[in-house]
TIMAR-871548 format. One record per residue (C-alpha): residue in three letters; y, x, z; residue number from 1; chain. Coordinates in steps of 0.5 Angstrom, whole numbers. Example, Ala and Ser with C-alpha at 12.3 -4.5 7.8 and 13.67 -1.06 7.14 Angstrom:
<pts>
+------+-------+-------+-------+-----+-------+
| rest |     y |     x |     z |  nr | kette |
+------+-------+-------+-------+-----+-------+
|  ALA |    -9 |    25 |    16 |   1 |     A |
|  SER |    -2 |    27 |    14 |   2 |     A |
+------+-------+-------+-------+-----+-------+
</pts>
This chain:
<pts>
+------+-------+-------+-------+-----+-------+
| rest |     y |     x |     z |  nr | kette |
+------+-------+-------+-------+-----+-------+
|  UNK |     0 |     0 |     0 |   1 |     A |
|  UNK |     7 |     2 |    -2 |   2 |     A |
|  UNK |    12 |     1 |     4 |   3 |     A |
|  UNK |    18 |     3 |     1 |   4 |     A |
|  UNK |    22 |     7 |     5 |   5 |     A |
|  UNK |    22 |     7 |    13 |   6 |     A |
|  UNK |    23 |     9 |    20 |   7 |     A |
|  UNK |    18 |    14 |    23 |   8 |     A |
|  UNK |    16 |    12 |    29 |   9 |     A |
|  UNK |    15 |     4 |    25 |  10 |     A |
|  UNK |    11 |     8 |    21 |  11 |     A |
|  UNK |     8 |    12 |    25 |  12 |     A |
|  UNK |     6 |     5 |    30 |  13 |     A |
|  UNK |     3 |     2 |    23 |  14 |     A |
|  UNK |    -2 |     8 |    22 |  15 |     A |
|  UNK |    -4 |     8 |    30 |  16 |     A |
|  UNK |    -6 |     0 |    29 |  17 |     A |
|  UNK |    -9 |     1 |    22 |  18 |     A |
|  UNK |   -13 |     7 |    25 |  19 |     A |
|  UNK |   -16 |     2 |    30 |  20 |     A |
|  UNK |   -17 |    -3 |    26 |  21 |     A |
|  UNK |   -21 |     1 |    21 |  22 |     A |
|  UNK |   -25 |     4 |    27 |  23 |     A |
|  UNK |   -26 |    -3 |    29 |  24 |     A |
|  UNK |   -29 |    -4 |    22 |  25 |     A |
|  UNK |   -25 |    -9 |    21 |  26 |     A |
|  UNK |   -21 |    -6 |    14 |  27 |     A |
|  UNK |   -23 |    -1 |     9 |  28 |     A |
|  UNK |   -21 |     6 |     8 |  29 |     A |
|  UNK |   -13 |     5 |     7 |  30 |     A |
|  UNK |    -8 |     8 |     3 |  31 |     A |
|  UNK |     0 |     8 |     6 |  32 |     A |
|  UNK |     5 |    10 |     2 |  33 |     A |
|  UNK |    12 |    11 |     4 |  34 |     A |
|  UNK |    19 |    15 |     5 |  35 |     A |
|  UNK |    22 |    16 |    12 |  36 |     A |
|  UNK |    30 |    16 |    13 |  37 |     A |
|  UNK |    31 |    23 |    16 |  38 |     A |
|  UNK |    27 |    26 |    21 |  39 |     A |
|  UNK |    25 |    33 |    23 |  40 |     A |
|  UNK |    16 |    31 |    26 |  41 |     A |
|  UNK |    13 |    36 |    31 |  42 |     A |
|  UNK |     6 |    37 |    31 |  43 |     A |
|  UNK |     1 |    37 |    37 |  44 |     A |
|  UNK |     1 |    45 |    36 |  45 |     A |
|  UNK |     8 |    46 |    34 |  46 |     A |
|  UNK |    14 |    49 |    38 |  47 |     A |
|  UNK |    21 |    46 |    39 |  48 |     A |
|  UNK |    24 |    52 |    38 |  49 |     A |
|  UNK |    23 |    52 |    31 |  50 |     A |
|  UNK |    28 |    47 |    29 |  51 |     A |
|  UNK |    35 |    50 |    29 |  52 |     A |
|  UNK |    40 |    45 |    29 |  53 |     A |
|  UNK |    43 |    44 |    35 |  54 |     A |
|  UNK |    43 |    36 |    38 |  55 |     A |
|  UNK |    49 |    35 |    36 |  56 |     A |
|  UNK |    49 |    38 |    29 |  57 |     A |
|  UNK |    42 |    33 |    28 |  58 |     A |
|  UNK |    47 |    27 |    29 |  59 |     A |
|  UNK |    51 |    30 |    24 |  60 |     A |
|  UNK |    46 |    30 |    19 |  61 |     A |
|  UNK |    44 |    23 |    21 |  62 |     A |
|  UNK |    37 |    25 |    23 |  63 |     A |
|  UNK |    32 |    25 |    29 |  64 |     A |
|  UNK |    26 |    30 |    32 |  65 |     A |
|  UNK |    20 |    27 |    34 |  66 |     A |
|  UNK |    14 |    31 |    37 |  67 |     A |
|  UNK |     8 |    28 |    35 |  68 |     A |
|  UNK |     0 |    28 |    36 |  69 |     A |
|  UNK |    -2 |    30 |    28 |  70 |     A |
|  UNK |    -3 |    38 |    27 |  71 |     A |
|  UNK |     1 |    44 |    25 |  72 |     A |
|  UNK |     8 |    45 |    27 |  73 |     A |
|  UNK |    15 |    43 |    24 |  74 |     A |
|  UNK |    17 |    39 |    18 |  75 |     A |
|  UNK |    22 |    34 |    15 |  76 |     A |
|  UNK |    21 |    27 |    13 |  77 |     A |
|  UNK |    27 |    24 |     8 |  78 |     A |
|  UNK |    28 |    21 |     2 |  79 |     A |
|  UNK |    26 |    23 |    -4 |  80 |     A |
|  UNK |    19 |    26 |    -1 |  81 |     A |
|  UNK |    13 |    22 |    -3 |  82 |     A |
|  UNK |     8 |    22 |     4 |  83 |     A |
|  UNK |     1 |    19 |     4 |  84 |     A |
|  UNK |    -3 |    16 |    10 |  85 |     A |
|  UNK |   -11 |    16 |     8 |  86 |     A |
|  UNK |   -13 |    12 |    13 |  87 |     A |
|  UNK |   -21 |    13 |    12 |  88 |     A |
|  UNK |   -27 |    13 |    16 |  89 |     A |
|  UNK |   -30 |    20 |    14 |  90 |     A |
|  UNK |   -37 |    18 |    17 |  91 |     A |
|  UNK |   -37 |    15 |    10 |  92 |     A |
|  UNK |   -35 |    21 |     6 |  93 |     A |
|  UNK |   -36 |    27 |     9 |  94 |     A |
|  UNK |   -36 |    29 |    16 |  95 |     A |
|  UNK |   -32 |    36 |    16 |  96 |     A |
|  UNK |   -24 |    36 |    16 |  97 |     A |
|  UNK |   -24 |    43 |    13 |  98 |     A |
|  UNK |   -27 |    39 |     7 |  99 |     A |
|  UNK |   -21 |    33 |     8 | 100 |     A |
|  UNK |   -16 |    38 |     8 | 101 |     A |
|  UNK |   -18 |    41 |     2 | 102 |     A |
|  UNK |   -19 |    34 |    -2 | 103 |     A |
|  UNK |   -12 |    32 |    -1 | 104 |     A |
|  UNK |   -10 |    39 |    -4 | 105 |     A |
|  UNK |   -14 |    38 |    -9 | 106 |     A |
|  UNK |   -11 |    31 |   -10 | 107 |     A |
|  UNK |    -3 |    34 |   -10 | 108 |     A |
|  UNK |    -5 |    41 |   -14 | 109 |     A |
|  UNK |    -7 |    35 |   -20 | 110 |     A |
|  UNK |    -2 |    31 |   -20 | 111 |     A |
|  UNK |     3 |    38 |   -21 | 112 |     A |
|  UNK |    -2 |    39 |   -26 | 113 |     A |
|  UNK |     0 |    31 |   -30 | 114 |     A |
|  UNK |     7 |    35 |   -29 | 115 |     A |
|  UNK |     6 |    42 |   -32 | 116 |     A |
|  UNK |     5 |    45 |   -26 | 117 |     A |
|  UNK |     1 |    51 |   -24 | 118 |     A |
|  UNK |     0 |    49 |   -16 | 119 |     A |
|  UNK |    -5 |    52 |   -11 | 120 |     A |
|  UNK |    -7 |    54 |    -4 | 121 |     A |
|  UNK |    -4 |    59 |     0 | 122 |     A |
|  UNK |   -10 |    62 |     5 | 123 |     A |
|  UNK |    -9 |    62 |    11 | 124 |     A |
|  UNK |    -4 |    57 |    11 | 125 |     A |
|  UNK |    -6 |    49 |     9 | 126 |     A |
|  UNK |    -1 |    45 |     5 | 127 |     A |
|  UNK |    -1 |    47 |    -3 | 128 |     A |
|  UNK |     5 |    52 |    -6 | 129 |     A |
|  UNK |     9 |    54 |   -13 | 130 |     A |
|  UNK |     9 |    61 |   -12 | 131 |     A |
|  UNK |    12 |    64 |    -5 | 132 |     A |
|  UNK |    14 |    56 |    -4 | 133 |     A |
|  UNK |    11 |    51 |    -1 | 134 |     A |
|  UNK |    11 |    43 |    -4 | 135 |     A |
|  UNK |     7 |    40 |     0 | 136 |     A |
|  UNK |     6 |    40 |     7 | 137 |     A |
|  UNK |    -1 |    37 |    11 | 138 |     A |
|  UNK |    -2 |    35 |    17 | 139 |     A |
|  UNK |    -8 |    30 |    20 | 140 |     A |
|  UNK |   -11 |    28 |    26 | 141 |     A |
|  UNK |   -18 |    24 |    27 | 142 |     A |
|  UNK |   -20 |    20 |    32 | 143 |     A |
|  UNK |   -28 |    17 |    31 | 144 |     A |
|  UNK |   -27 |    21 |    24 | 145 |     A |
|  UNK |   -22 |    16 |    22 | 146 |     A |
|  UNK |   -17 |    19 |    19 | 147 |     A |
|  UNK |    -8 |    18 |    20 | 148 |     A |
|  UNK |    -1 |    22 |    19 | 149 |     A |
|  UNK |    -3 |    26 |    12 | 150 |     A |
|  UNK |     1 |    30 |     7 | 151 |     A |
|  UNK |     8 |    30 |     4 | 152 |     A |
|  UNK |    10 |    32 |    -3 | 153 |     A |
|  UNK |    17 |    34 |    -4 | 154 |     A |
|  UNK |    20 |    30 |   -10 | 155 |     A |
|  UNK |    27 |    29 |   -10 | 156 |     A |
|  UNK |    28 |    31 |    -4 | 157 |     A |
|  UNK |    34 |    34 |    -2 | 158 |     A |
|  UNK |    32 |    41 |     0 | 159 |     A |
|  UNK |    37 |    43 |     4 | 160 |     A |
|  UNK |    35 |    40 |    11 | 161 |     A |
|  UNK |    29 |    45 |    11 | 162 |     A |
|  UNK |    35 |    50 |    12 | 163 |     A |
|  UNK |    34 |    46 |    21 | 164 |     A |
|  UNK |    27 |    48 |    21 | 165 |     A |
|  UNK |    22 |    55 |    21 | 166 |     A |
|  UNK |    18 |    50 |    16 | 167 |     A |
|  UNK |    11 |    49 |    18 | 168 |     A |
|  UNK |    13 |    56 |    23 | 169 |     A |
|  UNK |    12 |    60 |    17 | 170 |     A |
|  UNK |    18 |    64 |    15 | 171 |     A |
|  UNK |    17 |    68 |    10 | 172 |     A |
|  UNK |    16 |    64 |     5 | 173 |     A |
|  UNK |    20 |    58 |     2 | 174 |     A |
|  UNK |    20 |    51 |     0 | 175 |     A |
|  UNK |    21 |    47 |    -6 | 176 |     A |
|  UNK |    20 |    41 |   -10 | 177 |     A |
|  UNK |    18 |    38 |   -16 | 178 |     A |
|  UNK |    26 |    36 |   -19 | 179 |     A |
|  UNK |    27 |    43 |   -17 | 180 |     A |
|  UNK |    22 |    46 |   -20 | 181 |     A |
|  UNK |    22 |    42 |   -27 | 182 |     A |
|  UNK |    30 |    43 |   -27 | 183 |     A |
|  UNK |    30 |    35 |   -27 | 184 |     A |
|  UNK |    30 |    29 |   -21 | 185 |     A |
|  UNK |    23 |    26 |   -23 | 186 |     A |
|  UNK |    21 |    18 |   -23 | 187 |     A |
|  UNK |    17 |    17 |   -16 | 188 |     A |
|  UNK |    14 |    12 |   -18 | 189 |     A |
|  UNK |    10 |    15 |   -24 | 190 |     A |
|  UNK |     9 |    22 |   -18 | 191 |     A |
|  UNK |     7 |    15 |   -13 | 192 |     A |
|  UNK |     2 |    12 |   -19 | 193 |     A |
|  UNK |    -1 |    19 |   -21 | 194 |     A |
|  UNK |    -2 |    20 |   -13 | 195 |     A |
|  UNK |    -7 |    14 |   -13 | 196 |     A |
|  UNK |   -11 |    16 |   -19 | 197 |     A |
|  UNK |   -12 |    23 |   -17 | 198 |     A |
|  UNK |   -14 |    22 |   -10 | 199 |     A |
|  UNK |   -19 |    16 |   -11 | 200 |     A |
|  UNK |   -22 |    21 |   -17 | 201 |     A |
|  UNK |   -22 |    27 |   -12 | 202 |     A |
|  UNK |   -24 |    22 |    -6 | 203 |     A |
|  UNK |   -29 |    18 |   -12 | 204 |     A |
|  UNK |   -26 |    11 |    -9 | 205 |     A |
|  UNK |   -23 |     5 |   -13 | 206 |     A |
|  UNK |   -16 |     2 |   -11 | 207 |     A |
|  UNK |   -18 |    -6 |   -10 | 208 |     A |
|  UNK |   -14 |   -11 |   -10 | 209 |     A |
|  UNK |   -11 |   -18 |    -4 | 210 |     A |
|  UNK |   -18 |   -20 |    -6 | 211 |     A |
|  UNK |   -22 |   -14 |    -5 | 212 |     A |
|  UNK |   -24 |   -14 |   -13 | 213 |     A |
|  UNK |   -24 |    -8 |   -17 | 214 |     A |
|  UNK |   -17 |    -7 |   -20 | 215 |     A |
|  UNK |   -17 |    -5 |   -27 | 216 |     A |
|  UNK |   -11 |     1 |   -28 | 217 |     A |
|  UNK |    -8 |     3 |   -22 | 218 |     A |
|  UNK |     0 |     3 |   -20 | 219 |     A |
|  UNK |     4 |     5 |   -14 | 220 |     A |
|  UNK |     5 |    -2 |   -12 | 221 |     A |
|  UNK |    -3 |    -3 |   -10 | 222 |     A |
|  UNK |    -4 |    -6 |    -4 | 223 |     A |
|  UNK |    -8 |    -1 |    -1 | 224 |     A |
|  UNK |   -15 |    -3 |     0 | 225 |     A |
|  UNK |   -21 |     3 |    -2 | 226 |     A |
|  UNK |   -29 |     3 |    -4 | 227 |     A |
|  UNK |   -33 |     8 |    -6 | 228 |     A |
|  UNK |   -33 |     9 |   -13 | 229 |     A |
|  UNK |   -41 |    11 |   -13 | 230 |     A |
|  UNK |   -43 |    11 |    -6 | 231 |     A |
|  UNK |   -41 |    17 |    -3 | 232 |     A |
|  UNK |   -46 |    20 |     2 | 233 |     A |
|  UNK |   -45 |    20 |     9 | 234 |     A |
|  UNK |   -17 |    33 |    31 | 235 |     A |
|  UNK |   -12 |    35 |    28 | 236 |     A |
|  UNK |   -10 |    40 |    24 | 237 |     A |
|  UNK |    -4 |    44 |    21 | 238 |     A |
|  UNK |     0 |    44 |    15 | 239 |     A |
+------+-------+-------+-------+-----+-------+
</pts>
């Protein structure tokens, strides 16, 4: 599901109800997809002093910090960043988190590729990179290997707020997006429409519809519901 844009913590409530419900059994794997007004996150192994900006430099800009139970360390959240929340049980697919992190790069190095890009992974770090820079970051948490929080791909997303941050704790290297990268602002329903194509090939899942039926071509407005494609066999961690 689309949810447009939203505030975090509304968010990230949702994806805690959607996660209960889901271990409940009471759902499918769900796929959320949302923008966040601006917001610096803290993840359960991050450190505080990694954002820069002092409070009231934060009120300037409008944005908030929250510390949060997902893995990794700092990043930020605005709009014109494509964030995708995979609520999926893992116990019907596989139980390894090092396998779920590696798909969901998998899944964000194809949609760089429908663009022209070259992306990869960067070891030791999570997340997938452009050369030195970081476009997508990834961190998760699982609870009875249900899966919550997620990714963020940089779209139009305006990079200078990362200038508040150490992002992801690393340094050294630097952070881009795909307007960046393609000299060009990009339309972020096709980057939304490519993500769901990519990720239900990676993850071998079919999108349905309201009424639980297949959906013959898939879009950025789905509604969110998952089923394995072929029927699969059967924490956190940082960015």
């Amino acid at each position: 599901m689309n949810l447009g844009r939203t505030p975090y913590a509304e968010c990230w409530s949702y994806q805690q109800d959607l996660l209960e419900r889901r271990i409940a059994g009471e759902l499918s794997d769900t796929l959320v997809l949302t923008e966040h007004d601006h917001v610096y996150t803290i993840g359960a192994s991050g450190e505080a002093r990694h954002v820069l900006a002092s409070p009231a430099e934060l009120a300037a800009m409008g944005a908030s910090v929250v510390s949060t139970d997902r893995g990794g360390d700092v990043t930020y959240h605005g709009p014109g960043q494509l964030v995708a929340y995979p609520i999926m049980d893992l116990q019907q697919h596989r139980t390894d988190l090092h396998w779920y992190l590696r798909a969901l790069e998998e899944s964000v190095i194809r949609v760089l590729g429908r663009f022209g890009l070259e992306a990869e992974r960067s070891e030791p770090y999570t997340g997938v990179w452009v050369g030195n820079e970081k476009v997508c970051a990834i961190g998760v948490r699982t609870r009875r290997w249900v899966t919550m929080h997620g990714l963020a791909l940089n779209v139009n997303t305006e990079l200078k707020y990362f200038r508040s941050i150490i992002p992801c704790g690393i340094a050294h290297r630097g952070v881009t997006s795909l307007a960046m990268l393609l000299s060009s602002p990009v339309d972020m329903e096709e980057v939304a429409r490519a993500f769901v194509v990519e990720f239900a090939s990676v993850f071998d899942l079919l999108p349905l519809d309201l009424s639980g039926n297949a959906m013959p071509s898939y879009g950025a407005e789905y509604p969110g519901g998952l089923q394995p494609n072929t029927g699969l066999p059967s924490q956190e961690t940082s960015q």
